[in-house]
C-alpha positions in Angstrom: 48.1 -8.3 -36.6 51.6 -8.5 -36.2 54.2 -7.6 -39.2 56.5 -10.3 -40.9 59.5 -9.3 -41.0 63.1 -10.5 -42.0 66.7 -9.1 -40.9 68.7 -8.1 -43.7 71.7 -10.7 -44.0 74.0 -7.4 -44.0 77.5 -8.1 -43.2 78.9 -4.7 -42.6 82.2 -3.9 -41.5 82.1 -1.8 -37.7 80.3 -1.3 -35.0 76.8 -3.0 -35.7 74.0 -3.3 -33.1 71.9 -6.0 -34.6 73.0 -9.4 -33.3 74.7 -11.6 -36.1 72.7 -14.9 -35.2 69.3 -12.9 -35.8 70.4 -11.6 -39.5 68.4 -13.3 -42.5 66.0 -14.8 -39.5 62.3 -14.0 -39.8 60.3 -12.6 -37.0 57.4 -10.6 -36.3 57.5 -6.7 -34.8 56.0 -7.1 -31.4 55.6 -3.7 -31.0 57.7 -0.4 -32.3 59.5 1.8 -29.9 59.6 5.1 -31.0 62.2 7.0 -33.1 66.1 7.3 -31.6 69.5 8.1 -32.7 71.5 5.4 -35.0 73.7 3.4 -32.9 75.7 2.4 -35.6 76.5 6.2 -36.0 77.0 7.3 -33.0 79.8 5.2 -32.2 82.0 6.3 -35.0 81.0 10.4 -33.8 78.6 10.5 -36.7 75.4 12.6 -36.9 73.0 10.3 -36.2 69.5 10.1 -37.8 66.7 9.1 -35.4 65.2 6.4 -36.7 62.6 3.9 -36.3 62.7 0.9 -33.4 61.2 -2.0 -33.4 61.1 -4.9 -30.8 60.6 -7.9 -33.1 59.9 -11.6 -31.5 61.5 -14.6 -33.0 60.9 -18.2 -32.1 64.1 -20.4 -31.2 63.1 -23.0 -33.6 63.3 -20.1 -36.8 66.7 -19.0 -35.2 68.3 -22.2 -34.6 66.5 -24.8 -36.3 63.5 -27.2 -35.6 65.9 -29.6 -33.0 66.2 -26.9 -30.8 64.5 -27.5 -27.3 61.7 -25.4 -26.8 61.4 -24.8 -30.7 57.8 -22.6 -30.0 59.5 -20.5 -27.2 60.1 -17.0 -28.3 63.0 -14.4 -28.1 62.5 -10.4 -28.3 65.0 -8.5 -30.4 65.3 -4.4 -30.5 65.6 -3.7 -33.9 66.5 -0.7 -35.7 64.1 -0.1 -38.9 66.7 0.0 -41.8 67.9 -4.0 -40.6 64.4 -5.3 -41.4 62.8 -6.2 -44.4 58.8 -7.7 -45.3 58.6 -11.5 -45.0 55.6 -12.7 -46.6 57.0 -16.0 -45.4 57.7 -15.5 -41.7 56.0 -17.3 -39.1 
């Protein structure tokens, strides 16, 4: 079984990987990736943690609303672990 998740509806300031249309959208994690260095640090020439990726599937209809052609098609996200939170609720 697939996990619910949700992005975090984070607004930082920066460099940012996760795609601002997909934050506080609910998904499922498709499969996980592997551990690898944090984007989001290594663009300001940070250490960067290796840390958890996920590839996460949304459907268009959950990202932009039930009118949306296609509603049931699906997209597929990369998404770094510390963006995602549980979502009892997701699809």
């Amino acid at each position: 079984m697939m996990q619910k998740v949700r992005v975090k509806p984070l607004m930082p300031p920066g460099h940012v990987r996760t795609p601002h249309y997909l934050r506080g959208k609910a998904g499922v994690i498709e499969r996980s990736l592997g551990a690898f260095p944090n984007p989001e640090d290594l663009a300001y020439g940070h250490d960067a943690p290796a840390l958890p990726l996920h590839r996460v599937r949304f459907r268009m209809g959950d990202i932009w609303g039930p009118d949306t052609p296609n509603p049931d098609d699906t997209l597929d996200a990369e998404i770094y672990d510390h963006w995602l939170e549980p979502a009892d609720d997701a699809p």
